[in-house]
C-alpha positions as CSV (number, residue, x, y, z in Angstrom):
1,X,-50.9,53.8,85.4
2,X,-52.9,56.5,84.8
3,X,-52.1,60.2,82.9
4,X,-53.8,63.3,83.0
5,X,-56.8,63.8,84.9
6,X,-59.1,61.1,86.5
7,X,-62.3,60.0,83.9
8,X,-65.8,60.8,85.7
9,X,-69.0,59.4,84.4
10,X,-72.1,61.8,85.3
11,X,-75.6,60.9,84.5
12,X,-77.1,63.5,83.8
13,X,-80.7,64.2,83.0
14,X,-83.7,62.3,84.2
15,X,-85.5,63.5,81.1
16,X,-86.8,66.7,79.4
17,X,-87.0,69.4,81.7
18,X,-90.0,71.6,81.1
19,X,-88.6,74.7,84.2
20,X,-87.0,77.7,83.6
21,X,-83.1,77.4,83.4
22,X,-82.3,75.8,79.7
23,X,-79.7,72.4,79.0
24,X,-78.9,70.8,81.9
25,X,-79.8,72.3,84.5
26,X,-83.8,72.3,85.1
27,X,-86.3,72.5,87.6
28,X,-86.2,68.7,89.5
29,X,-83.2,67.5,87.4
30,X,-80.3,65.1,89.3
31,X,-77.3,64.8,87.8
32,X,-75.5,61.8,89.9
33,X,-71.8,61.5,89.6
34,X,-70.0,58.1,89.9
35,X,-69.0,58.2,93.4
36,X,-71.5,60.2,96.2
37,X,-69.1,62.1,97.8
38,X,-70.6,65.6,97.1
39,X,-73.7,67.0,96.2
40,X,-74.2,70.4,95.0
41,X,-77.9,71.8,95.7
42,X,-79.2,74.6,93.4
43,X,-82.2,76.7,93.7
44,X,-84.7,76.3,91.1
45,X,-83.6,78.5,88.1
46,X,-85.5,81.4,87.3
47,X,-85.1,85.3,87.2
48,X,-83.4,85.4,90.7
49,X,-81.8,82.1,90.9
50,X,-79.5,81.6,87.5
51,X,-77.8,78.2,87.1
52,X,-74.4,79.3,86.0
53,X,-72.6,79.7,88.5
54,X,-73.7,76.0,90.2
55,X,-72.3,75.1,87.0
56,X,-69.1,76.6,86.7
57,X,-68.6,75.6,90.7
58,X,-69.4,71.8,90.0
59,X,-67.1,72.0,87.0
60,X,-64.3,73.5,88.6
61,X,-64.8,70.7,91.4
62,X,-64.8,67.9,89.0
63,X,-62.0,68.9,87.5
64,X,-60.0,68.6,90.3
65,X,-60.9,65.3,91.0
66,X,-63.8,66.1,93.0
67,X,-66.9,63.5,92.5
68,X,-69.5,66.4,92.6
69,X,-73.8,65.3,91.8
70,X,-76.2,68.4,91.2
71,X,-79.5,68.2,92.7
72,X,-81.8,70.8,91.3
73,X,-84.6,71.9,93.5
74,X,-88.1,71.6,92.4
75,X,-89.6,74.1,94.4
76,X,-86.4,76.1,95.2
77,X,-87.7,79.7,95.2
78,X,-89.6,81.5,97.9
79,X,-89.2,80.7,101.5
80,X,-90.3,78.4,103.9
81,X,-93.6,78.3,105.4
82,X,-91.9,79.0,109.0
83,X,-89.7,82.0,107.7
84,X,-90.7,85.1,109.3
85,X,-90.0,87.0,106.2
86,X,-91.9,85.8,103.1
87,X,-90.4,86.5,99.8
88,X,-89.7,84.6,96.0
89,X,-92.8,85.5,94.0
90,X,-95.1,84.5,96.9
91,X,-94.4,80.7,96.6
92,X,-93.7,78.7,99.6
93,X,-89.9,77.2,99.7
94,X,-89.7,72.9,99.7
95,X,-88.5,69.4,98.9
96,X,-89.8,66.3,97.9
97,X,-89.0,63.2,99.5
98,X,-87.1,62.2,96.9
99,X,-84.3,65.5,96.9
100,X,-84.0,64.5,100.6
101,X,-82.8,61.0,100.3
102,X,-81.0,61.9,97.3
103,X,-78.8,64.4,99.2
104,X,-78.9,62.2,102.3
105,X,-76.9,59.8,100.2
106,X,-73.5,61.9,100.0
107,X,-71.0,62.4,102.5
108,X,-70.8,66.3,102.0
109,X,-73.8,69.0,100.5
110,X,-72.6,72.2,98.9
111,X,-75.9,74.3,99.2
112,X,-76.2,78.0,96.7
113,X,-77.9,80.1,97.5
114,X,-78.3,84.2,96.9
115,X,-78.2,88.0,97.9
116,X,-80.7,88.0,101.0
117,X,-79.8,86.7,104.0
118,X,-83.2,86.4,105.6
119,X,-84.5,84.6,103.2
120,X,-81.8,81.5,102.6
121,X,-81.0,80.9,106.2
122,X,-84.5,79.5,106.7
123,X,-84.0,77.6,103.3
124,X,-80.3,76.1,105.1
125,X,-82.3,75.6,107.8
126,X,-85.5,73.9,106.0
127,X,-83.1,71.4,104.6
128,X,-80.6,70.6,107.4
129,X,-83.7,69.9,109.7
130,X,-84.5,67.5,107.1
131,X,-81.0,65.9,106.1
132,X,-78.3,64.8,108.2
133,X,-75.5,65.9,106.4
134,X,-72.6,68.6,106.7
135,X,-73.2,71.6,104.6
136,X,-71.6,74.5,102.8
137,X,-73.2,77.5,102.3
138,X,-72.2,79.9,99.1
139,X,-73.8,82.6,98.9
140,X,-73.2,86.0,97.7
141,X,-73.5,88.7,100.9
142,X,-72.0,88.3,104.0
143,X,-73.3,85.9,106.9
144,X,-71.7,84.0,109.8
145,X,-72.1,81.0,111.7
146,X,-74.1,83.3,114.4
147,X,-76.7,83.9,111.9
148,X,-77.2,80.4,111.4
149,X,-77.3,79.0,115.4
150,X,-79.4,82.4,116.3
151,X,-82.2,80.7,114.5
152,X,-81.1,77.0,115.7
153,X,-79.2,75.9,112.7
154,X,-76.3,73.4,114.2
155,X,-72.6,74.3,112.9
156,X,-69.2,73.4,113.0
157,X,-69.0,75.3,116.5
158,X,-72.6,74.8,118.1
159,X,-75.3,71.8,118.1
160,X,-78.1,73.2,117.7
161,X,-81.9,72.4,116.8
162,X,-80.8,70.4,113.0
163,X,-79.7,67.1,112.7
164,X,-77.3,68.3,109.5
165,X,-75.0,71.1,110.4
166,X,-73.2,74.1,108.5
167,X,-69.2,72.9,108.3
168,X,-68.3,76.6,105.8
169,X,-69.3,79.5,104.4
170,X,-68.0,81.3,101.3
171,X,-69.6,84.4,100.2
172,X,-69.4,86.6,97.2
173,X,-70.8,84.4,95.0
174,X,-72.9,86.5,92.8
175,X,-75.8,84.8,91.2
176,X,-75.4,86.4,87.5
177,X,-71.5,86.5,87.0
178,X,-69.5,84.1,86.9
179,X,-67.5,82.8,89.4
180,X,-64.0,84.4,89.8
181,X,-60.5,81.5,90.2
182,X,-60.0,83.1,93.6
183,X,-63.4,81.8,94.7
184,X,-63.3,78.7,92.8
185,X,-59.8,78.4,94.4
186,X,-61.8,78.3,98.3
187,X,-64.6,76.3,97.2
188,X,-62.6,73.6,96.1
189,X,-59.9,73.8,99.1
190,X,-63.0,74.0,101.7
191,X,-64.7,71.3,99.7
192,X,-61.6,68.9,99.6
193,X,-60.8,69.8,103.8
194,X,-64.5,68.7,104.9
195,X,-64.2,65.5,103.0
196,X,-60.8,64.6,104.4
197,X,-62.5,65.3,108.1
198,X,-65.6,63.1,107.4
199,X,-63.6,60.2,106.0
């Protein structure tokens, strides 16, 4: 019999990170939970994309019970090479080969992303072209599924060009505040309905 909350074991540095961001979360750092239900993918910290509020989501996920990894991109900023809008301190958007089996592993991806719509649906759509997995997007203005299948992202509602698909959405999350109960309060609900569909 068990009391209080569940124990979860997280791994979580793969060494000394040398990027931008400070404690846990740097540039190229996984931190694997015990179970690989969900993976939370981060940009890669810097002046536009700030770590806490990945942090304060995954913690609010693992505390309700949620087995939640953090992958954090190595070359998260800028856009992709096939973007029509270049933009991140003239740096090209990627993965390694590596993030994408890491993330490949889960059942569920939690992507974060920021304030400029034409940038991060070609970044969504970068990595669900890559990974077959169901994603949610947080971000923090608004966007729709129609955004995503106009440029041949797959959803919930519409197969498109991308072997991984966009399951939810949940906007307003602002990159330098932190992250209000209400929010964390659909995050987790969302989070929790996707996994009960995929198992």
């Amino acid at each position: 019999m068990t009391v209080g909350r569940e124990t979860q074991r997280v791994a979580c540095r793969k060494g000394q990170g040398l990027g931008l961001g400070g404690g846990m979360a740097q540039r190229g750092t996984f931190s694997k939970a015990w179970k690989y239900d969900v993976i939370a993918v981060a940009m890669s910290p810097g002046v536009r994309h700030v770590p806490k509020p990945v942090c304060e989501i995954t913690t609010e996920l693992r505390d309700r019970g949620i087995h939640a990894s953090v992958l954090i991109l190595n070359a998260g900023d800028g856009t992709p090479a096939d973007a029509p809008i270049r933009g991140g301190h003239g740096v090209a958007f990627g993965m390694e080969q590596r993030e994408m089996e890491i993330i490949g592993q889960h059942k569920l991806a939690v992507l974060h992303h920021g304030n400029v719509k034409q940038h991060f649906i070609y970044k969504v759509r970068f990595i669900l072209k890559r990974v077959n997995i169901p994603a949610i997007v947080l971000c923090q203005c608004p966007v729709t599924f129609k955004d995503f299948e106009e440029i041949g992202v797959s959803t919930r509602f519409k197969e498109g060009e991308t072997p991984g698909k966009v399951v939810d959405i949940v906007t307003g999350i602002v990159r330098h505040e932190s992250v209000t109960q209400e929010k964390l309060n659909e995050i987790v609900s969302k989070v929790k309905q996707h996994l009960r569909e995929l198992e």
